[in-house]
C-alpha positions in Angstrom: -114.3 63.7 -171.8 -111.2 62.8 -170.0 -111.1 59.6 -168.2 -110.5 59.9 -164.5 -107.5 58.0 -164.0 -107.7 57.6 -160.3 -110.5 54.2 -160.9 -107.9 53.2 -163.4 -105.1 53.0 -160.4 -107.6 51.9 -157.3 -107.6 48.0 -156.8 -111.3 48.6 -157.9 -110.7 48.2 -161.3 -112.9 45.9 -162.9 -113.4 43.8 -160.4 -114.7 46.3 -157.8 -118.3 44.7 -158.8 -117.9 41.7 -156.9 -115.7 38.6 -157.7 -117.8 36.7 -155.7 -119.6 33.7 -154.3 -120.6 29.9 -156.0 -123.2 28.0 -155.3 -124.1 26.5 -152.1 -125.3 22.3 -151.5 -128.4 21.9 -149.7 -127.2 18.0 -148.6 -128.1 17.9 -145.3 -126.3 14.5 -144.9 -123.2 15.7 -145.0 -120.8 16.3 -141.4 -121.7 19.3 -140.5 -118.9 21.7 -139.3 -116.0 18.9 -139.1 -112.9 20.4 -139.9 -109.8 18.3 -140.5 -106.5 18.8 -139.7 -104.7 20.0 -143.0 -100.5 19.4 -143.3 -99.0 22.7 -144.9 -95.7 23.0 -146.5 -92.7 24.4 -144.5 -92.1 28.2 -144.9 -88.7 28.9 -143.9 -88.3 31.8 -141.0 -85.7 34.2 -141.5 -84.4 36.7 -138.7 -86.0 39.7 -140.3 -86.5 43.1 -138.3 -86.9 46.5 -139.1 -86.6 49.2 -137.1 -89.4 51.8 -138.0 -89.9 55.2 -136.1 -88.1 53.2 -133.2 -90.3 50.5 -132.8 -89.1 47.1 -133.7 -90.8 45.0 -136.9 -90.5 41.8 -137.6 -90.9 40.3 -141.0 -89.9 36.9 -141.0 -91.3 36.7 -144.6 -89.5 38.9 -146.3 -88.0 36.2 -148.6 -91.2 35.6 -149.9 -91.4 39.2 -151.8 -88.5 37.9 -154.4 -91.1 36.2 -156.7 -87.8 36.0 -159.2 -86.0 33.7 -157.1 -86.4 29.4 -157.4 -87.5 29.8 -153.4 -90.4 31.4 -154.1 -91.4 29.7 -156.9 -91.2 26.2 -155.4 -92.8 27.5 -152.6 -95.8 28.5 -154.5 -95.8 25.2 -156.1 -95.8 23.4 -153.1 -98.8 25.5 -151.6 -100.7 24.9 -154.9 -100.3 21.5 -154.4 -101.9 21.3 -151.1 -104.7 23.7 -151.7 -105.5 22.0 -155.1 -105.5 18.5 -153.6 -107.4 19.8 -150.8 -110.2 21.3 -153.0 -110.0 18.5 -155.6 -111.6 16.4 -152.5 -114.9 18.3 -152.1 -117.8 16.3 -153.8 -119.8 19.4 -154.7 -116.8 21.3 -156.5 -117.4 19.5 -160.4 -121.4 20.7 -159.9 -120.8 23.8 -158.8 -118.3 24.0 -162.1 -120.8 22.5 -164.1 -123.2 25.0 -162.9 -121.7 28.0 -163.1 -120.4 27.0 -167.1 -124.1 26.8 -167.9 -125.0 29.7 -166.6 -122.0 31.9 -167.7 -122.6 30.5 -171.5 -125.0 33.6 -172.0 -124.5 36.1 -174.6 -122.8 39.4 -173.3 -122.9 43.1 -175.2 -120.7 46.1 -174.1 -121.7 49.7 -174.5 -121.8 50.6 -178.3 -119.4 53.4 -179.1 -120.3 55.3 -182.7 -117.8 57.3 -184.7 -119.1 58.5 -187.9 -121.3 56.3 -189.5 -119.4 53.4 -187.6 -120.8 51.1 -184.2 -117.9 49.8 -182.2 -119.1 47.5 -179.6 -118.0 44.2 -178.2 -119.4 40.7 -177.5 -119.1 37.7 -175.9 -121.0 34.9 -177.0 -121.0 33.0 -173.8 -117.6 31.1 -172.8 -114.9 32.8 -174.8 -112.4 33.1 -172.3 -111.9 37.4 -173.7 -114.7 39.4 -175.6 -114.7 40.0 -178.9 -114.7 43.6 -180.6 -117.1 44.2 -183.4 -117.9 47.1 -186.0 -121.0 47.8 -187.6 -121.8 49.9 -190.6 -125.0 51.8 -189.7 -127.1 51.2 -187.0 -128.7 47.9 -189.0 -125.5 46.8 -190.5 -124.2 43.7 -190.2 -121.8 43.1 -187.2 -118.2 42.0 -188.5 -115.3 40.6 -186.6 -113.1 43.5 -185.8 -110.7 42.2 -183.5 -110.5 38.8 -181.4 -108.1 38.7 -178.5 -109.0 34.3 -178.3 -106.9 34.3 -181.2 -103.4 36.0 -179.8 -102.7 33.1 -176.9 -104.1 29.4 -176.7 -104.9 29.6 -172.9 -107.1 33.4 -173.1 -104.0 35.0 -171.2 -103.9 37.8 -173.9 -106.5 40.7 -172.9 -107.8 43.6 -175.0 -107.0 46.4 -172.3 -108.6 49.2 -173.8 -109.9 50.3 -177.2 -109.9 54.2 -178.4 -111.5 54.9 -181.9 -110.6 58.1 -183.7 -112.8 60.9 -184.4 -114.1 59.7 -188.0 -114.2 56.0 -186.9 -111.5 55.0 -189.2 -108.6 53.4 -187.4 -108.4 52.0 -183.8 -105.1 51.9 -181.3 -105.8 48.8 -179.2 -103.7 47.4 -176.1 -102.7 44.3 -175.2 -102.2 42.8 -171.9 -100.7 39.8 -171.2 -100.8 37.4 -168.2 -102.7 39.5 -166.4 -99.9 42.2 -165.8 -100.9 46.3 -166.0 -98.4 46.7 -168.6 -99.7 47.6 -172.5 -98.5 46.8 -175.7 -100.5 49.4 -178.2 -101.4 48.5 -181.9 -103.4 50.7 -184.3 -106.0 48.9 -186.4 -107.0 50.1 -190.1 -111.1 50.1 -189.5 -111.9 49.1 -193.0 -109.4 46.6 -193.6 -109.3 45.1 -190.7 -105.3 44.9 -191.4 -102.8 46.0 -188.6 -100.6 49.0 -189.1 -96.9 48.8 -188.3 -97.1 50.9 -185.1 -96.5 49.7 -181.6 -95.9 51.0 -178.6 -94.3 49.6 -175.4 -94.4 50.2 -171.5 -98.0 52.1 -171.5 -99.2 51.7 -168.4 -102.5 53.8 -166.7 -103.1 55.5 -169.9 -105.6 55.5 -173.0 -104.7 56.7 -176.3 -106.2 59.9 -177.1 -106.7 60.5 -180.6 -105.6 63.6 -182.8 -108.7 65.1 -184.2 -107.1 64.4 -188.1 -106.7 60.6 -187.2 -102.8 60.9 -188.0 -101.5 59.9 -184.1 -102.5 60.1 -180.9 -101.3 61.0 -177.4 -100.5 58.4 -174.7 -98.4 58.2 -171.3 -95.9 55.6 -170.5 -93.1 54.4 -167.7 -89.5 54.3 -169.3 -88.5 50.0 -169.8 -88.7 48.6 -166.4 -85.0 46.4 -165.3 -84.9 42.9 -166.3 -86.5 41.1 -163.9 -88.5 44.1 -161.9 -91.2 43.9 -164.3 -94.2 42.8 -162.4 -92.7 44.5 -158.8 -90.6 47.5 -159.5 -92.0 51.4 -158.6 -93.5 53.0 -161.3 -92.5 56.5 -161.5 -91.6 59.7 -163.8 -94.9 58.7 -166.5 -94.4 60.8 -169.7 -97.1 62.3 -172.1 -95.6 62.0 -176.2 -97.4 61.9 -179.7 -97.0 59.3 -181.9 -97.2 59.8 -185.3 -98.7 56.9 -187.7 -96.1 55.2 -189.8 -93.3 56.1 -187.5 -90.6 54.2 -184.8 -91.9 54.8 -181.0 -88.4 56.0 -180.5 -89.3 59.3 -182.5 -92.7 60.2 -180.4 -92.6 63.3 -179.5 -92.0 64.8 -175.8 -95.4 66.4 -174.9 -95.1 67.2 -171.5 -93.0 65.5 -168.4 -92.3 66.9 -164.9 -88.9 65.5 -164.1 -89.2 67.3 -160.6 -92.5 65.3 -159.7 -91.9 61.5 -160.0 -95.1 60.7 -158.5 -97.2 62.7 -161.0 -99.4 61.0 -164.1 -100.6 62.3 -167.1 -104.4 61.9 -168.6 -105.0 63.5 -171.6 -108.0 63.9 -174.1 -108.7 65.9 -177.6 -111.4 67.9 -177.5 -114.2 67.1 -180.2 -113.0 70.2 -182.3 -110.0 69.1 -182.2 -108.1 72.6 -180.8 -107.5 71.7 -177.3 -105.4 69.0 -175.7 -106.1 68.7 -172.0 -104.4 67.4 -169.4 -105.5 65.7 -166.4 -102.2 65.2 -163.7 -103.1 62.8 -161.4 -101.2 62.0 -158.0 -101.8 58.9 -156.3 -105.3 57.7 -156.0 -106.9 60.7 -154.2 -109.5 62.4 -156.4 -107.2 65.4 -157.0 -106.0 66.7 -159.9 -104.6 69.6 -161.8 -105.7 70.2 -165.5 -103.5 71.8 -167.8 -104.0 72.5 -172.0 -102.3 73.1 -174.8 -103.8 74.5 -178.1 -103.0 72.1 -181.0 -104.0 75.1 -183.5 -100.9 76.5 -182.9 -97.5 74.7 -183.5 -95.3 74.3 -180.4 -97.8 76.4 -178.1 -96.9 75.9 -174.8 -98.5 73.8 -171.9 -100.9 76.2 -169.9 -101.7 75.5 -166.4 -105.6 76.1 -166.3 -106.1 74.5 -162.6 -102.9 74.3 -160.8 -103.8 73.7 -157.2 -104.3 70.0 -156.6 -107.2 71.2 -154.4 -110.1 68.9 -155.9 -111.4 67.1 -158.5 -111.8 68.4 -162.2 -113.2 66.8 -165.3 -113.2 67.4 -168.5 -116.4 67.0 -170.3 -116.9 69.0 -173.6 -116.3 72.5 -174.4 -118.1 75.4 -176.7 -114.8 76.6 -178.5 -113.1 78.6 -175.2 -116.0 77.4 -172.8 -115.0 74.5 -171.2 -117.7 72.4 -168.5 -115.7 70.6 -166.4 -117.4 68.4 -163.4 -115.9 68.9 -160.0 -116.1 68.7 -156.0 -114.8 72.0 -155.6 -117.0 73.5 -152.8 -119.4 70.6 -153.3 -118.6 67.2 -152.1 -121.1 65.6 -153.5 -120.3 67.3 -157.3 -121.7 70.3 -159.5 -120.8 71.1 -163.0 -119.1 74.5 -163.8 -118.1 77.1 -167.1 -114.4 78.0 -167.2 -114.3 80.5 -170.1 -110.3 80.1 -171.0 -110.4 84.3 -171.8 -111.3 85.2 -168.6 -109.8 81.4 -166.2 -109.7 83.3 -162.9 -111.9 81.8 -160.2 -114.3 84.5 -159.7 -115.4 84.1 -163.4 -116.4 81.0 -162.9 -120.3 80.1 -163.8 -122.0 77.4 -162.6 -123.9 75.2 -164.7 -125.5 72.3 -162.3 -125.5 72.7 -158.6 -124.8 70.3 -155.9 -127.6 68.1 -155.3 -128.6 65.4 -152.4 -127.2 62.6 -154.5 -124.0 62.3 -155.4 -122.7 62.5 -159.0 -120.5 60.9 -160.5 -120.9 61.1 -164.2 -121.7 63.8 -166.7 -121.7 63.7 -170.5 -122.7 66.1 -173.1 -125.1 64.5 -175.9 -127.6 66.3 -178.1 -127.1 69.4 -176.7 -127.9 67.5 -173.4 -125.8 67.5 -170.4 -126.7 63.5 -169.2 -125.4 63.3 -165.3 -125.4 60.1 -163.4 -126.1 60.3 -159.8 -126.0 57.7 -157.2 -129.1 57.8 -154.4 -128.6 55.6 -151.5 -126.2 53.8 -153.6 -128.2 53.0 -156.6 -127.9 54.8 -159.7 -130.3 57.6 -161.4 -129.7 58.9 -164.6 -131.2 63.3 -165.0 -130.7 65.2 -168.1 -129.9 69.2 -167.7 -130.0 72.0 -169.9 -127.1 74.6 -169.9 -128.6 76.9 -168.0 -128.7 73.8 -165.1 -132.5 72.7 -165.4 -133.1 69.1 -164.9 -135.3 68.3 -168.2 -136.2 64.7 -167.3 -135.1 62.1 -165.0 -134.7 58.8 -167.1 -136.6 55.6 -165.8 -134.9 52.8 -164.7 -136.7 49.3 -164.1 -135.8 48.9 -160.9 -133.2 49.7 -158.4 -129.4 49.0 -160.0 -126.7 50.4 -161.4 -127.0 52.3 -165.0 -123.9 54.1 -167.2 -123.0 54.9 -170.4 -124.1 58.4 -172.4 -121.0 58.5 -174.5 -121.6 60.6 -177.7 -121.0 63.7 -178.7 -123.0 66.7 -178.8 -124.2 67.1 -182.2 -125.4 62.9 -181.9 -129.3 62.6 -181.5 -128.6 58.7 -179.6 -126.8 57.2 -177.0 -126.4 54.0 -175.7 -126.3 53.0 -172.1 -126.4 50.0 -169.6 -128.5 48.9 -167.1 -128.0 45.8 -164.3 -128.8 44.6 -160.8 -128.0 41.8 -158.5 -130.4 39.3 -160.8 -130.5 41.4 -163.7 -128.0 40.9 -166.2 -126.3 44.3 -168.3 -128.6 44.7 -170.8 -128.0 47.4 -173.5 -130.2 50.5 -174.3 -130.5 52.6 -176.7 -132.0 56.5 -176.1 -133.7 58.7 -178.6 -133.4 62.0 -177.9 -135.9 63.0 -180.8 -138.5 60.3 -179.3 -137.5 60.9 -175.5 -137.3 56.7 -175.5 -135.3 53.7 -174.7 -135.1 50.5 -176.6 -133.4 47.8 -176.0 -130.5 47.8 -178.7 -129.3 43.9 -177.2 -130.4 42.0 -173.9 -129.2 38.8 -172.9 -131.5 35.5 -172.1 -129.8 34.0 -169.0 -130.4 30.3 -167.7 -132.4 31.2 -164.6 -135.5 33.2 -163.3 -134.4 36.6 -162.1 -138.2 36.9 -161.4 -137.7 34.6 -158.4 -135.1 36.7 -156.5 -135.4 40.4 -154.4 -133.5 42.7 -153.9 -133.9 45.3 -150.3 -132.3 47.7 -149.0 -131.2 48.1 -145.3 -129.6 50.6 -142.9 -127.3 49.6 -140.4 -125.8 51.9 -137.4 -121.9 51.2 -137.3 -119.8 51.3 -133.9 -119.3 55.2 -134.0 -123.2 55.4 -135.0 -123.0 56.4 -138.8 -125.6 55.0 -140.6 -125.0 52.5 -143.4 -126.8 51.2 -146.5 -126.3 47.7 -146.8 -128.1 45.7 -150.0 -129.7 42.4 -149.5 -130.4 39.7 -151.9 -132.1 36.0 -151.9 -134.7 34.1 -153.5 -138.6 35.0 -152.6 -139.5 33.8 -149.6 -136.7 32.4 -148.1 -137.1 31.6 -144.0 -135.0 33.7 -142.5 -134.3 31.6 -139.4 -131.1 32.8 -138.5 -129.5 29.7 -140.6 -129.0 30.9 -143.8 -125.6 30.5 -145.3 -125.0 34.5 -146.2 -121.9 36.1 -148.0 -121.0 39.3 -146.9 -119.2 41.4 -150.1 -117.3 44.7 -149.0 -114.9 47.0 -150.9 -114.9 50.4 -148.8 -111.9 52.7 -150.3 -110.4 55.0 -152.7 -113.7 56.8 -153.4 -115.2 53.6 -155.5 -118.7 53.3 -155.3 -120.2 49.4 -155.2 -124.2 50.0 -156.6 -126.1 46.7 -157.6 -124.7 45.1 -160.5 -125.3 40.8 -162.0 -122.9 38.4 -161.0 -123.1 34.7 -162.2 -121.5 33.6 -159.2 -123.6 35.7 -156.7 -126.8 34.5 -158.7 -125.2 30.3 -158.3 -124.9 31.4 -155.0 -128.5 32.7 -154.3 -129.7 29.6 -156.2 -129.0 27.1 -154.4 -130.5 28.7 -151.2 -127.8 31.1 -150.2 -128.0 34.9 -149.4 -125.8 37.8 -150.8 -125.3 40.9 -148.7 -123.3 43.5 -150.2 -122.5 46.3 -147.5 -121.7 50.1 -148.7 -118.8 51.1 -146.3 -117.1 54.5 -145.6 -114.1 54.9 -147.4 -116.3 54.4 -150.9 -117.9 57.0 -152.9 -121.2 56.4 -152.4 -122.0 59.7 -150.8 -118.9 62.3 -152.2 -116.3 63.2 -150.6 -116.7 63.3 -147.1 -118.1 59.5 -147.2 -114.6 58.6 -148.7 -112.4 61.1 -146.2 -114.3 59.4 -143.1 -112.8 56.2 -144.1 -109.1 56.7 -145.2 -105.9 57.8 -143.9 -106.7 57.5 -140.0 -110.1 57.2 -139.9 -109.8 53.9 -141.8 -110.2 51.7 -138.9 -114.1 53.1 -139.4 -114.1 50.9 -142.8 -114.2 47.5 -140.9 -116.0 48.8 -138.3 -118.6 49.2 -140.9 -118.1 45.8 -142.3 -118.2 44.6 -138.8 -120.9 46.2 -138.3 -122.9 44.5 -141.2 -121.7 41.0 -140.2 -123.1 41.4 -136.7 -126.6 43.0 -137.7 -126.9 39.9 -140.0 -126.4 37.5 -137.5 -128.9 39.4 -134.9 -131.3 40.1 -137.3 -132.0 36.3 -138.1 -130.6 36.5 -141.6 -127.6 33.4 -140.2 -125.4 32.6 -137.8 -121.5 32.8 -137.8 -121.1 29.4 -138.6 -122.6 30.2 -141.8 -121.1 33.6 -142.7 -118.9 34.4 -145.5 -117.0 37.2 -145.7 -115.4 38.1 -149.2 -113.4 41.5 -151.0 -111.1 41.9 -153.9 -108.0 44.3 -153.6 -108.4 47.0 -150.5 -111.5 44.2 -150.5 -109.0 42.1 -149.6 -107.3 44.4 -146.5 -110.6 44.7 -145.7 -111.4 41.0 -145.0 -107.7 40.2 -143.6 -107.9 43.1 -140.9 -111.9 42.0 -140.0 -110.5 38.4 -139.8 -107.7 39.4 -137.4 -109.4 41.9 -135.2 -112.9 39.0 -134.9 -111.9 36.0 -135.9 -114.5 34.7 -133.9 -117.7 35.9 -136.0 -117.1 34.5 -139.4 -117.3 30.8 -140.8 -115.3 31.6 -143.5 -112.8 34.3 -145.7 -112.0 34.5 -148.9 -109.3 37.4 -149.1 -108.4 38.0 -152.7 -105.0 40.2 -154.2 -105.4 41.7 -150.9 -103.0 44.2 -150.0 -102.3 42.3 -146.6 -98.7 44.1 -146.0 -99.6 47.9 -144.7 -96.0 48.9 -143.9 -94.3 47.9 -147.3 -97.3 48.5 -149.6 -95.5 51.5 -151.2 -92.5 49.7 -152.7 -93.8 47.9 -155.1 -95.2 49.3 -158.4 -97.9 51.6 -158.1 -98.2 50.9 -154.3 -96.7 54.7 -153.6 -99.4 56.0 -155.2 -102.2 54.5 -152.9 -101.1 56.7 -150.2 -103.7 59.0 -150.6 -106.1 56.6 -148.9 -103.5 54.8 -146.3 -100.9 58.0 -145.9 -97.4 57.7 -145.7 -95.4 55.8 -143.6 -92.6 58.6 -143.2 -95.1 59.9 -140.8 -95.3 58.6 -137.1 -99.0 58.8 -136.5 -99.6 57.3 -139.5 -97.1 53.9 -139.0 -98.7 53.4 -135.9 -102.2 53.9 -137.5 -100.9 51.3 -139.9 -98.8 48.9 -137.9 -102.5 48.7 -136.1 -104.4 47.2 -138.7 -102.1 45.5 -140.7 -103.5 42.6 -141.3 -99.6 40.7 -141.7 -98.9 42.5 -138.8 -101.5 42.0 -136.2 -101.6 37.5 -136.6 -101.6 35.9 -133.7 -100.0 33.1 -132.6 -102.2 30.7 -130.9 -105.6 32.0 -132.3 -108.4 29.8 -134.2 -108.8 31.8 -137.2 -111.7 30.9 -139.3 -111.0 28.5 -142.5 -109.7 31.0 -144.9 -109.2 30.5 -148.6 -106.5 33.4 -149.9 -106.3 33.8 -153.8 -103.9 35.9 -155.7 -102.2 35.6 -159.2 -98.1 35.7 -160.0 -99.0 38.2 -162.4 -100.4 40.8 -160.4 -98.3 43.5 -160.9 -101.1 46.0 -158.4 -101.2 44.2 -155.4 -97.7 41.9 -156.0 -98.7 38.2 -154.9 -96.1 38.7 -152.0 -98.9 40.3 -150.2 -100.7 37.5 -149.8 -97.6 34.9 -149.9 -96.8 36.4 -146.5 -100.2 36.6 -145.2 -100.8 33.2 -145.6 -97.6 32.0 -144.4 -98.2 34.1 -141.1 -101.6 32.7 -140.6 -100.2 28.8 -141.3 -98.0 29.4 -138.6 -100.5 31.0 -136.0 -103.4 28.8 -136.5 -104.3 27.0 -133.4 -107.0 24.6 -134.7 -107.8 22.4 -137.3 -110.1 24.8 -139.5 -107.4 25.2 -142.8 -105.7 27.9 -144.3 -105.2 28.1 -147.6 -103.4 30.0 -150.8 -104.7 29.3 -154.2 -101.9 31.1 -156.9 -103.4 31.4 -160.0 -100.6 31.6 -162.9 -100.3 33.8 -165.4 -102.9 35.7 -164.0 -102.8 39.7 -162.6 -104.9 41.6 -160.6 -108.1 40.4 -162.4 -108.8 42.9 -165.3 -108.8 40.9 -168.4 -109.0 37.5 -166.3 -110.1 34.2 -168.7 -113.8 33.6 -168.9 -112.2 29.8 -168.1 -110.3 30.9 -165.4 -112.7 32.8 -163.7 -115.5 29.9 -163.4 -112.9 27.7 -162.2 -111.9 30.2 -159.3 -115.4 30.6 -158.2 -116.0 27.3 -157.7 -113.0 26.8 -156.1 -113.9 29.4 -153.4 -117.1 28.0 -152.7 -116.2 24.8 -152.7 -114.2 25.7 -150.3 -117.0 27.5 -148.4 -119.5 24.5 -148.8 -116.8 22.5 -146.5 -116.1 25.0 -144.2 -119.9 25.5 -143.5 -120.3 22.1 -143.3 -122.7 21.7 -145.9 
């Protein structure tokens, strides 16, 4: 199955499942709401304007985007300083660090992947700062060591970025990130020796290795060498699809495919399980379009064939029966149907298809034991229905509750499949099914450090300002008064077609704890009901997005859930925008915001690295209605001078090479400036740290209870 490669390029990531909140004191004796008047470093001004479809811009900040230069980078020290001092001051921040350590110290399985007679799985046993991959021979075998990232860097900076197993499970190709940045390093891996090969391969970037079906190389994309010194913020364009033979220099890989007349186009491929097809998934930016091309590897130098050449939805791969291919789409069905392309006779009206478009919206389909396994979302929650080829639904699995379930890799001749299964006080647990028995069992299930018994979990609908109606998922311990004085964060995401269904956080669960409620609102822009929920809440109609989360804020408060005093907003990425344009546009209803690698700069956004690309969802600002859509919600744009903003803790990394850290440099240098009253504002750099894939166990614990920390003070609790 190829791997869509639009979540890959979204700020989603892996941190669309919230990077959220810490604990929360319940010491009543503390000054409530006293704010005191913080002393931020001086950020030079510089006579910056731009003149942009005749309207003049100003960017005093501008300075602040060369993260090269010794400006910057004393500048960052000095705002580390203060924010670090300030938070090093809060009483409650070394509990809720204690706290959250305990609780994180749980053991942790992904998603087993089998390849022969081989299980490929990772594991975690509680506060390694990266997951450790394992290999088991036979289902009962014992696990052994296969690869251990804690080992390639002493501070846990060095991530495993993705993991691709050939066909008979005997060699891996690995990549490496380090610091946080996007950039790959690939290594292959000799399964049974455990011993490194000699291969590597340099500047992969938004690409997995796809595997030739004899295990002698595999297929991958990359970026030519960026300049010295453009690394982590030059534009990423012109991707390339090669081959790379085992045993041989990365300078011989072999040309597969490039488009040297499309700089903006990406290249996904995937071998097909009988190893005669290569297909080809181009991707364009991060709208769920693409075009799929193939190549037949049976035949030496065939050509590149362009199957579906219109950019006019989305189409995915997912298994063929030697010219029959099933491909999952939104063609004609915004919510998703599965489809037959029989490559003899590819024209449209030839097209059969398999499964319909339903209510729900899905997202997923795999092909297992003869078994097409789909996963839908309902109301935002996941269910899991297994079809025949003719497009019955033969059973719908059962989940224990409402949540969020994936997995179903296999292949169609395997008679198991593993899968995953979470929710807000649930953490992912590991199943395996038997399609012989029609069963699950648990294959590996944590034991946490808490009661998950004592929370709830409901489900709300909210009408926004236009009227839409909007899920919105609410969770607390049992029986908590709901006085309108409860300390409440409000998690949003709301873009690039990602979908936010329940999933376990240990911060969220610190957070509920102590006393606190989490409120996790499903906004237009996402994917939680296809493609017209994501079209009514991009390009112009984005404003509808924070509406939404606007929306959610306000029914809290009026609905006796808390007050604005104690009301957290949060979001990570286009999370981030999210919180930075709510903040400007009502600074008045929040008692606190926690903007993290925001993308906080709406009218330069598409100069840095992959920023082009996220056009799809903001448009372009070559067109007129568009900049002015823009310039209206920027959230750089639109601060104030003179306004009280709420106290605001901003957190990026100097790695981040997606959202550069200049985003939120100039954010929070705007918002120093403007602030009118004593409540602070704050930017916590983490270093050596990126956009948050791959992020230190370590590191993440001590940003969480930094935030809330930060949040305790600011509620005054």
């Amino acid at each position: 199955m190829i791997r869509s490669p639009f979540f890959r390029l979204t700020h989603a990531g892996l941190l669309a499942i919230s990077i959220a909140a810490v604990g929360l004191s319940c010491n009543k004796s503390r000054r409530a709401g006293v704010a005191q008047k913080t002393e931020y470093p001086e950020t030079r001004r510089q006579d910056q304007v731009d003149t942009i479809h005749g309207a003049a811009i100003a960017d005093p900040y501008r300075w602040l985007e060369d993260d090269n230069s010794a400006e910057t980078k004393d500048w960052v020290e000095r705002q580390n300083k203060v924010t670090f001092g300030y938070l090093e001051s809060i009483p409650e921040r070394r509990e809720l660090h204690e706290r959250l350590e305990k609780i994180w110290n749980y053991e942790r399985y992904g998603t087993p992947i089998k390849r022969g007679d081989r299980y490929f799985f990772s594991r975690n046993d509680g506060l390694q700062n990266q997951s450790v991959m394992y290999v088991m021979e036979g289902l009962n075998g014992e696990p052994r060591v296969l690869l251990d990232p804690n080992r390639l860097s002493s501070d846990g900076t060095v991530a495993l970025s993705n993991f691709d197993v050939d066909y008979d499970g005997n060699k891996v190709v690995y990549g490496l990130s380090d610091g946080g940045s996007d950039w790959r390093t690939f290594h292959v891996k000799d399964v049974a020796t455990g011993e490194d090969l000699a291969d590597k391969i340099q500047w992969v970037k938004f690409s997995e290795a796809a595997w030739a079906r004899n295990g002698q190389g595999f297929f991958y994309s990359r970026y030519e060498e960026p300049q010295k010194g453009a690394e982590l913020s030059g534009a990423n364009y012109f991707q390339k699809l090669y081959f790379h033979e085992l045993g041989t220099s990365q300078a011989d890989d072999k040309l597969v495919y490039e488009r040297p007349d499309q700089k903006e186009w990406g290249f996904g491929a995937t071998v097909s399980d009988d190893g005669e097809y290569l297909l080809i998934s181009i991707w364009q930016g991060t709208e769920r379009k693409n075009r799929l091309y193939y190549k037949v590897l049976s035949v030496e130098d065939s050509p590149v064939i362009e199957l579906l050449n219109d950019f006019d939805a989305e189409y995915e791969f997912i298994d063929n029966d030697g010219p029959v291919l099933w491909i999952r789409t939104d063609l004609k069905a915004p919510r998703g149907r599965v489809i037959a392309i029989d490559l003899r006779n590819p024209a449209r009206e030839n097209w059969r298809e398999v499964i319909a478009e339903q209510t729900d919206t899905l997202q997923t389909v795999s092909l297992v034991n003869n078994t097409l396994v789909a996963g839908y979302l309902t109301d935002a929650h996941s269910a899991i229905r297994f079809y025949d080829f003719d497009g019955r639904m033969t059973k719908e699995l059962e989940l224990p509750a409402i949540g969020s379930a994936g997995g179903f890799g296999g292949r169609r001749t395997d008679t198991e499949a593993f899968y995953q299964y979470s929710n807000f006080s649930t953490p992912w647990a590991v199943y395996r099914y038997d399609f012989s028995r029609g069963e699950s069992e648990v294959f590996r299930k944590p034991k946490v450090d808490f009661d998950s018994e004592a929370y709830e979990t409901k489900q709300v609908f909210y009408n926004s300002k236009d009227g839409t109606r909007i899920p919105m998922f609410i969770c607390h311990k049992k029986g908590i008064k709901l006085d309108g004085n409860t300390p409440t964060y409000l998690y949003g995401y709301g873009g690039f077609n990602a979908s936010m269904p329940p999933t376990f956080s240990v911060p969220n669960l610190v957070w509920m704890e102590r006393g606190g409620i989490y409120a996790h609102a499903n906004l237009r822009g996402g994917g939680e009901y296809g493609k017209q929920w994501h079209d009514a809440g991009r390009l112009l109609n984005k404003q509808n997005v924070f509406d939404d989360f606007i929306g959610a804020a306000q029914w809290l408060i009026d609905n006796n859930y808390t007050k604005k005093e104690k009301l957290a907003i949060g979001g990570t990425s286009n999370g981030g925008l999210l919180v930075g344009a709510c903040m400007v546009q009502r600074p008045d209803l929040y008692g606190a915001c926690l903007p993290n690698v925001g993308v906080l700069d709406m009218l330069r956004f598409q100069l840095f690295t992959i920023g082009w690309a996220w056009a799809s969802d903001y448009g372009k600002l070559e067109d007129a209605a568009t900049f002015e859509n823009l310039r209206k919600y920027s959230p750089y744009h639109n601060v104030k001078a003179g306004t009280c903003y709420p106290p605001t803790l901003v957190t990026t990394g100097d790695h981040d090479d997606r959202v550069v850290p200049a985003h939120s440099f100039k954010f929070a240098a705007a918002l120093q400036e403007a602030q009118s009253c004593d409540n602070p504002i704050l930017i916590r750099i983490e270093t050596r740290a990126g956009h948050g894939a791959g992020k230190s166990t370590k590191v993440q614990i001590e940003e969480a209870a930094d935030r809330w920390a930060f949040v305790l003070k600011a509620f005054g609790e």
